[in-house]
LUMKERO-208891 format. One record per atom (N, C-alpha, C): residue in one letter; x, y, z. Coordinates in pm, whole numbers, plus 32768, in hexadecimal, padded with zeros to 4 digits. Example, Ala and Ser with C-alpha at 12.3 -4.5 7.8 and 13.67 -1.06 7.14 Angstrom:
A85277DC7830C;A84CE7E3E830C;A85287EB6830C;S85057F1F82C4;S85577F9682CA;S850A80038313;
***
This chain:
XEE3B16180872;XEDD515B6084E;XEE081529086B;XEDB414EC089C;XEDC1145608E2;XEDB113E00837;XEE3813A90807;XEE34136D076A;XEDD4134A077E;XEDB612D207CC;XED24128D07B7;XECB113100788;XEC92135B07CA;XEC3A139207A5;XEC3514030736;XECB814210729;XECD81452069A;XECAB13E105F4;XECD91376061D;XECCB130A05D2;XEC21132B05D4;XEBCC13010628;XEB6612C4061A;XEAE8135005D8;XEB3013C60604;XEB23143E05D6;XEAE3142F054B;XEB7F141204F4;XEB9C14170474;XEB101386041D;XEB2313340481;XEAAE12AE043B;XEA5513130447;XEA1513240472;XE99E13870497;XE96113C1041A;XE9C8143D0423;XE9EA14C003BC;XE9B114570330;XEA0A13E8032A;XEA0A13A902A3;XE9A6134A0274;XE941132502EC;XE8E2130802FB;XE8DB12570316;XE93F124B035D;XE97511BA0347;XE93D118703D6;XE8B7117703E7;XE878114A045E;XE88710BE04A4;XE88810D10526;XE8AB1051054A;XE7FE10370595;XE7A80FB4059D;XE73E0FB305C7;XE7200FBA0653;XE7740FBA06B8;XE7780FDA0731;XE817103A076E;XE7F4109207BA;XE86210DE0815;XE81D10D008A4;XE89810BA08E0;XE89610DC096F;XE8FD113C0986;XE8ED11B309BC;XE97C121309BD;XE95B12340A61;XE9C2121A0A95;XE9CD122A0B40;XEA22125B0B60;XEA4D12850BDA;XEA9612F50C18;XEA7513890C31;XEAE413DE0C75;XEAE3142F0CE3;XEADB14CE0CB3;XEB0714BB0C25;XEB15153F0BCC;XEABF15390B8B;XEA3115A90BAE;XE9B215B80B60;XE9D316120AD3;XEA3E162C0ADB;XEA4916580A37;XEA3E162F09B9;XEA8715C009DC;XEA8115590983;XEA2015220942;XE9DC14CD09C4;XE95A148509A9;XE8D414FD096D;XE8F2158D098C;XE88D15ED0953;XE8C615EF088E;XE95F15DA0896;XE95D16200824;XE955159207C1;XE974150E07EB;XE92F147E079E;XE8A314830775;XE85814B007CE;XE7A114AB07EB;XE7CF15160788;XE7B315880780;XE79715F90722;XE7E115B50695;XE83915C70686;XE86C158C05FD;XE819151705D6;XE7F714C905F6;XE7A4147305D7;XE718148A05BA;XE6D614B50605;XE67A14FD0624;XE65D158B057A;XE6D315C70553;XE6E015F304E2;XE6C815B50459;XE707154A046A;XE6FB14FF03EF;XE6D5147E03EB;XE6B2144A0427;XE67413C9040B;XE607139203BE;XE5B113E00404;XE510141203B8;XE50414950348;XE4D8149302BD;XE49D14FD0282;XE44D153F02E8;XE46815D202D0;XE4101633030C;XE369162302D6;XE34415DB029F;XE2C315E00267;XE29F154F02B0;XE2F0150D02D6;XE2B61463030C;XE2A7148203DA;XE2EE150203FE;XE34714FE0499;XE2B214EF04E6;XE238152404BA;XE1B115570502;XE19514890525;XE192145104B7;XE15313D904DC;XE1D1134C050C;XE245137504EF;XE2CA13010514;XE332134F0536;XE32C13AB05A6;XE39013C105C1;XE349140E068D;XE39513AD06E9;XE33813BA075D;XE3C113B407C1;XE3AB143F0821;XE4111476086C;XE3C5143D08E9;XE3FF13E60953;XE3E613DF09C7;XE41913E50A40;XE3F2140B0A91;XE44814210B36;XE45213BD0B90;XE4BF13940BB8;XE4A813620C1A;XE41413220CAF;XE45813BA0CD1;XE3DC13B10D47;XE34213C80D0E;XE33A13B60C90;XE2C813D10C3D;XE26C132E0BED;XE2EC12D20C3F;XE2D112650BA9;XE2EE11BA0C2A;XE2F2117B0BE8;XE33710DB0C4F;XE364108B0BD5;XE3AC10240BFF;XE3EF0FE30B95;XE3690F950B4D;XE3150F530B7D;XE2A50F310B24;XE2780F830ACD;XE25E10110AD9;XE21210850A67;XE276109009F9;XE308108B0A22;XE362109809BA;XE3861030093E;XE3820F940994;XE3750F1F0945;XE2F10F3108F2;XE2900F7D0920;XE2280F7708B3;XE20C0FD30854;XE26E101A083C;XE26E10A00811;XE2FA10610782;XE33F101107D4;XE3AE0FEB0765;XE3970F7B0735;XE3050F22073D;XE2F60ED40714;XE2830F13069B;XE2450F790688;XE1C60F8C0646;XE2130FA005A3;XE1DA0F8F0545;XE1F80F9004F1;XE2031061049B;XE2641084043E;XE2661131043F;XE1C710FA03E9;XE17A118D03AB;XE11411BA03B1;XE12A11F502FB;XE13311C20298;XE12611D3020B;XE1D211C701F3;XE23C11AD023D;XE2BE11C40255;XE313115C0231;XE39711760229;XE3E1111B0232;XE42D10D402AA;XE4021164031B;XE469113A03B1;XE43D11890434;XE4271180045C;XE41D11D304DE;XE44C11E50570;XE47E126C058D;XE4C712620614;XE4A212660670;XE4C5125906DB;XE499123A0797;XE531126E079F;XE50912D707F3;XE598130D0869;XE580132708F0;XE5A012E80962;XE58012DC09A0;XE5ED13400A2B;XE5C313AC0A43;XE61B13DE0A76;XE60213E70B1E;XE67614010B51;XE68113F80C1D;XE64713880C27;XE68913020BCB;XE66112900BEC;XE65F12590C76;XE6C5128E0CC9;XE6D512710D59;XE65612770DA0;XE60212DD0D8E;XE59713020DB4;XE50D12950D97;XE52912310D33;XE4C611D70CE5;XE49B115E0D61;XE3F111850D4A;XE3CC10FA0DBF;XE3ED105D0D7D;XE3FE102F0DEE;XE41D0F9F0DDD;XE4DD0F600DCB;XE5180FCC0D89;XE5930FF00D88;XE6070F7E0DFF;XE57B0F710E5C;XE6020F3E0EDF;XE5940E950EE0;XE5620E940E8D;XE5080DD40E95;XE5150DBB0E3C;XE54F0D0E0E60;XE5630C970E1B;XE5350C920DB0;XE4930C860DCE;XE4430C760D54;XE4480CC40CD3;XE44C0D4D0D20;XE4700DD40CA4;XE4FC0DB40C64;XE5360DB40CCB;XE5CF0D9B0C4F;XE5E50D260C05;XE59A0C9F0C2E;XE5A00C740BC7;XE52D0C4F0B4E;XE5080CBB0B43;XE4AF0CDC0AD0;XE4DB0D470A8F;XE5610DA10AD4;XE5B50DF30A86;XE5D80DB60A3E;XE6510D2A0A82;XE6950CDD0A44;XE6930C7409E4;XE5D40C6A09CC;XE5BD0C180959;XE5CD0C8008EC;XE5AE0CED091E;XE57D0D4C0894;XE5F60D620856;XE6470D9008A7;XE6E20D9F085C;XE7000D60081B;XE6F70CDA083B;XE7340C5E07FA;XE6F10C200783;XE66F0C790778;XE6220C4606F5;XE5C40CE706DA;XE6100D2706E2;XE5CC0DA406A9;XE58E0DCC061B;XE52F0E090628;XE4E30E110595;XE51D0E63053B;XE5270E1804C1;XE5700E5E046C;XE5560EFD0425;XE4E30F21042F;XE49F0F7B03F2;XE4B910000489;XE4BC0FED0502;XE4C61029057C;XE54A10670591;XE58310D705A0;XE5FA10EB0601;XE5D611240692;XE64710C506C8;XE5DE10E90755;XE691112A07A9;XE68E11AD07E5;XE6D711E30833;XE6E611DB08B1;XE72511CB093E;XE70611D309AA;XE781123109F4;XE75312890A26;XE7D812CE0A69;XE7C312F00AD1;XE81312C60B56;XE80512CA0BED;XE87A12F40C2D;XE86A13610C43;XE8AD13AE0CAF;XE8CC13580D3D;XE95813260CFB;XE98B12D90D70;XE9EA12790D33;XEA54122A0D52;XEA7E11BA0D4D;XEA3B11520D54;XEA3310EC0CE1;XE9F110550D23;XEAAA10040D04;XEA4C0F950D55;XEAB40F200D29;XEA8B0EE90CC3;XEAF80EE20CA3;XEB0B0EC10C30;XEB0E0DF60BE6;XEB470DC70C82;XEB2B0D4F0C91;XEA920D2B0C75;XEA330D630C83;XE9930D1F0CBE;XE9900D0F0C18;XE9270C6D0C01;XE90D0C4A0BAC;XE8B80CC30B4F;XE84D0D070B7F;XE8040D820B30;XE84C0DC90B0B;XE8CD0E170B37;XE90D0E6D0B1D;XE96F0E130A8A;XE9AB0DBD0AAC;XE9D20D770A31;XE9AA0D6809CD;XE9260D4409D3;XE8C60D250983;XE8BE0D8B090D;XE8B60E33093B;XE8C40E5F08E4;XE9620E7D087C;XE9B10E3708CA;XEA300E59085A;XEA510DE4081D;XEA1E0D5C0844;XE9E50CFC07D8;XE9C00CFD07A3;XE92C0D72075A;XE9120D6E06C9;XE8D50E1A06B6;XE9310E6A0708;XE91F0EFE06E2;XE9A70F360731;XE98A0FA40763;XE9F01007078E;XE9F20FED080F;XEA6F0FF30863;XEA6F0FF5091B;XEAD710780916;XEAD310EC094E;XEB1B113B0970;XEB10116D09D6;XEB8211910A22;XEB7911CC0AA8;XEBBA12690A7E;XEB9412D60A9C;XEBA8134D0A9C;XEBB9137E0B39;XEC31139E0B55;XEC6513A00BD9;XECC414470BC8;XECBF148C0C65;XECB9151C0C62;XED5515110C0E;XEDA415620BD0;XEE4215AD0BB8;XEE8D15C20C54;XEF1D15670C38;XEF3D15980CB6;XEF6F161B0CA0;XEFA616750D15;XEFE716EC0D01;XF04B170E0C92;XF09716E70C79;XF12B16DA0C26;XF0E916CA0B9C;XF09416940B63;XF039168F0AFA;XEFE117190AD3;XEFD717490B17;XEF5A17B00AEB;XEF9E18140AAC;XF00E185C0ABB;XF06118C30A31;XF049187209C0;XF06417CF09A1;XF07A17B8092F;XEFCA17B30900;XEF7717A20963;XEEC61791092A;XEEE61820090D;XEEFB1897091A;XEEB41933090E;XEEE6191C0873;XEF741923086D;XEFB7195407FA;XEF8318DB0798;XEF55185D07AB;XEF3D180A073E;XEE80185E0712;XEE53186407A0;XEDC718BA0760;XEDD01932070B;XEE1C1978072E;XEE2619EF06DE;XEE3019CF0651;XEEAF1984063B;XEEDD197105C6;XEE6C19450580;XEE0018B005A5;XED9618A70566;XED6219110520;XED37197B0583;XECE11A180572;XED5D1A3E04FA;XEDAE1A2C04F1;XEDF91A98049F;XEE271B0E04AE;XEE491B070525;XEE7F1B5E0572;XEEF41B5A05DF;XEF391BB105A4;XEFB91B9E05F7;XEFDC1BCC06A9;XF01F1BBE06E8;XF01E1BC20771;XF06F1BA607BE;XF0A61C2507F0;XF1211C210844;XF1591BDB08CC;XF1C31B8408E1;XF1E51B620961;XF1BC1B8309B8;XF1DC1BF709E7;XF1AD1C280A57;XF11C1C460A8F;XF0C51C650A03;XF0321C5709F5;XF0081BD90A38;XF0351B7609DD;XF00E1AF50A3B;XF0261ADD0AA4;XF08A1ADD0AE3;XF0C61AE30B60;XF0491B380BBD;XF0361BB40BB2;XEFF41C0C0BD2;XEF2E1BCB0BD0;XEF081B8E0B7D;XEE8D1B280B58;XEEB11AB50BC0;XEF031A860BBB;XEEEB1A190C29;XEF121A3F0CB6;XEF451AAF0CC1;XEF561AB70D3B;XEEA81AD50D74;XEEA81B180D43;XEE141B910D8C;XEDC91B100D66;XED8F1AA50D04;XED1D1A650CF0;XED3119ED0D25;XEDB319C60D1F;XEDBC19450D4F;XED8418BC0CE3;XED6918630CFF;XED2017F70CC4;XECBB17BF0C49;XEC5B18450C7B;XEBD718590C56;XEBDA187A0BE2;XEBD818090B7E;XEBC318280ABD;XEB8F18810AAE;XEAFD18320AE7;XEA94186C0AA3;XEAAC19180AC9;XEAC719150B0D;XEAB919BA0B30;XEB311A180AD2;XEBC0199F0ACA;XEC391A200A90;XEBFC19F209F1;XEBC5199109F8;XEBC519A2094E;XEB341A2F0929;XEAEE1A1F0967;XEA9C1AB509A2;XEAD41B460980;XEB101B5209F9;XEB861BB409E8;XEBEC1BDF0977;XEC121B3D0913;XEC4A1B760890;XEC1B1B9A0830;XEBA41B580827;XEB4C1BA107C4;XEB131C2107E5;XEB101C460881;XEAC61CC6086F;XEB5F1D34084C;XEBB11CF50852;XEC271D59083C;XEC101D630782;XEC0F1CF40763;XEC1C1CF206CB;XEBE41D4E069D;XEB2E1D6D06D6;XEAF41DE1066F;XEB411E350687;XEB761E5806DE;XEBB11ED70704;XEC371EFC069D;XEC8A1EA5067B;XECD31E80062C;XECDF1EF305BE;XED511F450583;XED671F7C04F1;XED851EF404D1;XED7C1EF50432;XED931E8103A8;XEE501E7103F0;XEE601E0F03E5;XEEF31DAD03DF;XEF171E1204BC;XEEE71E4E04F2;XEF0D1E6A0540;XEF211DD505BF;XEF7E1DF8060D;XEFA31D74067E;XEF8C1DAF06FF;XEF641D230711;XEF2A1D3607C0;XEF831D570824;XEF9D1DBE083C;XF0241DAC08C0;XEFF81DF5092F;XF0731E170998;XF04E1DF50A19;XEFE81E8D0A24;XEFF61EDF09ED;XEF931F4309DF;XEF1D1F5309D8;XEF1D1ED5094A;XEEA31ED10954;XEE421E7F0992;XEE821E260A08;XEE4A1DBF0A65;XEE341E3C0AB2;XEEA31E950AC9;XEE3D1EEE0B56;XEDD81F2E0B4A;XEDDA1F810AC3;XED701FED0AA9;XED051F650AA5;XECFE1F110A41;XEC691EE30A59;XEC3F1E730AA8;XEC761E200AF0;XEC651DAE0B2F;XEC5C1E170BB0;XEC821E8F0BBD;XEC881ECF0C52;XECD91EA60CBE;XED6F1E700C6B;XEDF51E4F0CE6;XEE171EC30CE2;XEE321F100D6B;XEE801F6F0DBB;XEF331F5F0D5F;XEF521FC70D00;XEFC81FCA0CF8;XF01B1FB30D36;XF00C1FDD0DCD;XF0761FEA0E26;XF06F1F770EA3;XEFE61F610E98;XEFAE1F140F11;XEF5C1E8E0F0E;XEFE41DFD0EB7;XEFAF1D800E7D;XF0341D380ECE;XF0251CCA0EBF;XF06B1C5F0F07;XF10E1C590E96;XF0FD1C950E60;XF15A1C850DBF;XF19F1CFB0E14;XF17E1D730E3E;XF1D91DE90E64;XF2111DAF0F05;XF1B01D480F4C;XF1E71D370FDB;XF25D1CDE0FDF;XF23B1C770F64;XF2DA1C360F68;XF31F1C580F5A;XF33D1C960F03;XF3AF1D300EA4;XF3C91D770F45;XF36A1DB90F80;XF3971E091021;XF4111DA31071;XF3D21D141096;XF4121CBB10D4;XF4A41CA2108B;XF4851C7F1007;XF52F1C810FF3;XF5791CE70FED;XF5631D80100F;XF5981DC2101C;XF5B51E1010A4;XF56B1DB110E6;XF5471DE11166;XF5491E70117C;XF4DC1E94115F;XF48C1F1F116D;XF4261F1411E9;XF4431F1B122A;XF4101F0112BC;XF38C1F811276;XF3A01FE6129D;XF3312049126E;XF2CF20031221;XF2FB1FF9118C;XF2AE1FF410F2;XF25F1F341159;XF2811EFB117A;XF2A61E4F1184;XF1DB1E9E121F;XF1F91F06127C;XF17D1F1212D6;XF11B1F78129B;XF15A1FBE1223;XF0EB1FF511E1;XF0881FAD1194;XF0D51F41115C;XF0571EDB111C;XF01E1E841160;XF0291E3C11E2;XF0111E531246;XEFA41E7712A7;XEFC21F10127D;XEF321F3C12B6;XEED11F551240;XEEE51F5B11CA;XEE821F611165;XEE551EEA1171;XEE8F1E841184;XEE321DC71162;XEDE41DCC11FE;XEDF11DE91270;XEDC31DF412C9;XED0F1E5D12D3;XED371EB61270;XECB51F0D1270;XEC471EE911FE;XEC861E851192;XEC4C1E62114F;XEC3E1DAD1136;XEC551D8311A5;XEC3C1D0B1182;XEBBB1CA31144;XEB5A1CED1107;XEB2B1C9710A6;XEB791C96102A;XEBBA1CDC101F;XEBEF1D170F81;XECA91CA70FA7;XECA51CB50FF6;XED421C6A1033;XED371C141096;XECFB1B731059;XECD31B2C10D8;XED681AEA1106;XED6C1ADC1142;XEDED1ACC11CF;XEE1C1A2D1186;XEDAE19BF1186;XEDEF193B1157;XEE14193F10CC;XEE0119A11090;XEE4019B40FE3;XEEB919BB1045;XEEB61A541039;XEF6A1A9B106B;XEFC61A26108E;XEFAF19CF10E1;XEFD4196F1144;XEFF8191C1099;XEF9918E0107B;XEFC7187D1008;XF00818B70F94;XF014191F0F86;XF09619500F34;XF12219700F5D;XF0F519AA1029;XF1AE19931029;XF1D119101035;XF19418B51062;XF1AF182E1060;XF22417F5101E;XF19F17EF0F72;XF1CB17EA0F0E;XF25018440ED9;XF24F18C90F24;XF2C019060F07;XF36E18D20F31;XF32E18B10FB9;XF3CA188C0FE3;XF3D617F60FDE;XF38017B70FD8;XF399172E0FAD;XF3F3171D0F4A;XF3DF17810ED8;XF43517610E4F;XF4D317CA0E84;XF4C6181E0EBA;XF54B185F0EF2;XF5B217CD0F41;XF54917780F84;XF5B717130FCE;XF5CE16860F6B;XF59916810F09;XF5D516650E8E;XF611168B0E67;XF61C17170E31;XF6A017390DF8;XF70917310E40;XF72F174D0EDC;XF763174E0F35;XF7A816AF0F3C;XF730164A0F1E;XF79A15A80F30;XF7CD158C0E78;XF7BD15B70E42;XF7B715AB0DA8;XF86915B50DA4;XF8B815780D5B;XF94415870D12;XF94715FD0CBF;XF8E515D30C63;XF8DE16310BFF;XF8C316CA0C14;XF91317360C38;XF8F017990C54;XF8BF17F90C12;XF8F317F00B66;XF8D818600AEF;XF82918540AEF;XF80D18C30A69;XF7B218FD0A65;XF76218760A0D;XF7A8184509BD;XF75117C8096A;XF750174809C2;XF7A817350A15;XF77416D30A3F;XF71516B80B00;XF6F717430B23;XF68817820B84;XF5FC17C20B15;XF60C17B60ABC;XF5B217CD0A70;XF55817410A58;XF5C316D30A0C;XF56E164D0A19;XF56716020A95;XF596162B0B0B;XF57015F80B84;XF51216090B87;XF4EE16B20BB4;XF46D16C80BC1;XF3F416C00B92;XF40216BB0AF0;XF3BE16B40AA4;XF34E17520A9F;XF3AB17AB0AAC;XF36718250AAC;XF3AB186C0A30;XF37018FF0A12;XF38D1951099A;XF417197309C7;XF47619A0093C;XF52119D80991;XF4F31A29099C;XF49E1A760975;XF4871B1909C5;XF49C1B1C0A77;XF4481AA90A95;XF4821AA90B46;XF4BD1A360B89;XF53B1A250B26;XF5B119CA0B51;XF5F41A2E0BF2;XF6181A980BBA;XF6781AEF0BC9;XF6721B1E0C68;XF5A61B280C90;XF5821B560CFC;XF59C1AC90D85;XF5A21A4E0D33;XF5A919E20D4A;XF65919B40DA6;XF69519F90D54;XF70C19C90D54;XF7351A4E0DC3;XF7281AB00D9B;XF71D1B330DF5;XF6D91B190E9F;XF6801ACD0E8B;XF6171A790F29;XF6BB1A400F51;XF6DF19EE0F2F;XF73B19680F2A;XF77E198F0F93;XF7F71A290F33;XF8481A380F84;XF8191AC41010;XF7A81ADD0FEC;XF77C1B27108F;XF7271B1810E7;XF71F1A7610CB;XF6FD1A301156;XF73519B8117F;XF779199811CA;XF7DB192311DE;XF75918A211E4;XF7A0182F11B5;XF75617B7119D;XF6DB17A41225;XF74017CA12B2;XF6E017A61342;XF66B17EA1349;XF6B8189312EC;XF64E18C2131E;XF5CD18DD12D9;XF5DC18901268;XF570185911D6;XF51817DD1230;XF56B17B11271;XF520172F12A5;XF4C817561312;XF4FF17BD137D;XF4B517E613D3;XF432184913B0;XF46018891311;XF4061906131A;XF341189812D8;XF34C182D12AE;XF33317C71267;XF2C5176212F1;XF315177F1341;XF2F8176B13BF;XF29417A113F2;XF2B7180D13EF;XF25F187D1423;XF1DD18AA13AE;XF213188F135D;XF16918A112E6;XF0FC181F132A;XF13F17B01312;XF0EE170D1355;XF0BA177613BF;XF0F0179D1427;XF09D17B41491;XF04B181A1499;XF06818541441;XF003190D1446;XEF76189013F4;XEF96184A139C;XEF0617F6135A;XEEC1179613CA;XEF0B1789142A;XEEB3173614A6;XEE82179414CF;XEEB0183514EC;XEE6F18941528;XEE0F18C514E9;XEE1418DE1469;XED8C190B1403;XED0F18AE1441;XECFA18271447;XECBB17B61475;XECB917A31509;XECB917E41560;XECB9180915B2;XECE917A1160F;XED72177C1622;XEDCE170F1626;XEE3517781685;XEE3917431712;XEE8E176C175F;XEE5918091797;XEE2D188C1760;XEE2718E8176A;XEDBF193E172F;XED2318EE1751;XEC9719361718;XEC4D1994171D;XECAE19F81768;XECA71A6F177B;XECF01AC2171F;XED271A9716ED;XED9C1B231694;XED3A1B471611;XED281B8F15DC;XED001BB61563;XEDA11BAD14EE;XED361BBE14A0;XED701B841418;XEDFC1BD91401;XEDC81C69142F;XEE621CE61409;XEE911CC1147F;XEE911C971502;XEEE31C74158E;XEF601C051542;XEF031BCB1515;XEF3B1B3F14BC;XEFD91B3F1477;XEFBE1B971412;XEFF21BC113B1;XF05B1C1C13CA;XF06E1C84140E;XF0B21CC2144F;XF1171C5F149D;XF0DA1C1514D0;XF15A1BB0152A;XF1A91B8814BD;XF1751B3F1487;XF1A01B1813FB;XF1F01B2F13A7;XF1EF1BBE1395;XF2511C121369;XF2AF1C35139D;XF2971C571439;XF3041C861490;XF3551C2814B0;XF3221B8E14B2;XF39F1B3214B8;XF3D21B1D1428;XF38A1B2013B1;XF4181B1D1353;XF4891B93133F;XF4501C1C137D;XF49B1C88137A;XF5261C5413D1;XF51C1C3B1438;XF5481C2914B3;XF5811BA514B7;
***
């Protein structure tokens, strides 16, 4: 969880409203799960029919919204406007419209909370965008980089109350990648599944999320550092026959990520297990595989194999070689880190 939005979470929950939000950026999770929480409690369920008004984007323009957060609630004390795929909102890109955002912000009605959430980055410089963190909320909600997302699974879980193994996670971000909204999806549908105090582990990511025990990006690295030439073209040809289920630019952005942190440990002093642990900032459960990479691949050839991922991702994008398919790809790929 991104503090800011943990923080602003908690105002929420506690009902500590601010009279305008603007929440922007690239991670629609977020901005879905601000709008809904809000959206929960703001309004009595008996007031929501007459002061409480969900609008779309491509449904609305910045004039309908200023008049919507200017009307007074309806027997009430307050009423909300949320304004969602703001990106999508006419007028959005004229003068005139934004600055009639920017009066409203700046003198917003007290009785109104007015939300806006747009899928996208703004600047943050432009006077409208300011405007709202001059006398309400400005937050930018921006995607998790890679190296972050074990600690989002295991901090979600824990929320749920539920416990959850290293390797589980490991195993969740490999196969999902990025996409909250979707692994936080995925943990809850594990949860019903759940016995009382039982933990999520790598088992139970395969049976129900539907990762291949044998045949996930978690078993191909494990092949590579052991160089299992066999086990390393058997998975291989499973991601090749199933590539919706194993898209090629995941794979690619996890060995990346994989040996990137191997040629860290590799320039690092510190060789032990605690202090490749806070390098990396990964679980000690996979210090060990880390340090194990280190010494069975020489530094050049971490740099070269690193090399060769960059270029298999120009090839996915059809960069140099727009003919190869995705398993042609991948296979090279492999055969030069084997090799």
């Amino acid at each position: 969880m991104i503090p800011a939005v943990d923080t602003l979470l908690k105002d929420i929950r506690a009902k500590r409203f601010a009279p305008v939000y603007l929440i922007h950026g690239d991670e629609p999770y977020y901005l879905d799960q601000l709008a809904d929480q809000l959206e929960k409690v703001a309004i009595p369920v008996a007031e929501k029919s007459f002061n409480q008004f969900v609008l779309f984007g491509k449904d609305t323009d910045v004039g309908s919204v200023i008049n919507y957060a200017r009307r007074y609630p309806f027997m009430a004390d307050r009423q909300l406007v949320i304004v969602k795929e703001a990106q999508d909102m006419g007028g959005l890109k004229e003068k005139n419209s934004l600055t009639l955002l920017e009066d409203y912000a700046l003198n917003p009605l007290s009785s109104t909370i007015l939300m806006i959430c747009h899928t996208g980055n703004l600047d943050e410089r432009k006077s409208w965008v300011k405007a709202f963190g001059n006398k309400g909320v400005l937050l930018a909600a921006k995607k998790l980089y890679e190296n972050k997302l074990v600690d989002w699974v295991q901090d979600y879980c824990h929320k749920q109350g539920v416990k959850v193994s290293p390797k589980a996670c490991q195993l969740l971000v490999d196969h999902i990648g990025n996409d909250l909204k979707r692994m936080a999806g995925e943990i809850d549908k594990m949860m019903l599944n759940l016995r009382v105090d039982e933990e999520i582990s790598a088992s139970t990511v395969e049976r129900l999320v539907g990762i291949s025990k044998e045949y996930n990006v978690f078993e191909l690295q494990k092949a590579l550092l052991q160089r299992d030439v066999v086990k390393a073209n058997r998975i291989v040809d499973y991601f090749s026959r199933n590539p919706k289920d194993n898209p090629l630019i995941l794979i690619l952005t996890q060995l990346f990520s994989y040996f990137s942190k191997v040629i860290l440990v590799q320039s690092s002093r510190d060789q032990s297990e605690k202090g490749v642990g806070a390098l990396l900032g990964v679980n000690p459960f996979f210090v060990k595989d880390y340090l194990q990479a280190a010494r069975t691949f020489p530094l050049l050839k971490v740099a070269d194999i690193i090399h060769s991922i960059r270029r298999a991702d120009a090839q996915v994008k059809g960069i140099d070689t727009p003919t190869m398919t995705e398993g042609e790809i991948l296979r090279e790929l492999v055969f030069s880190i084997l090799h």
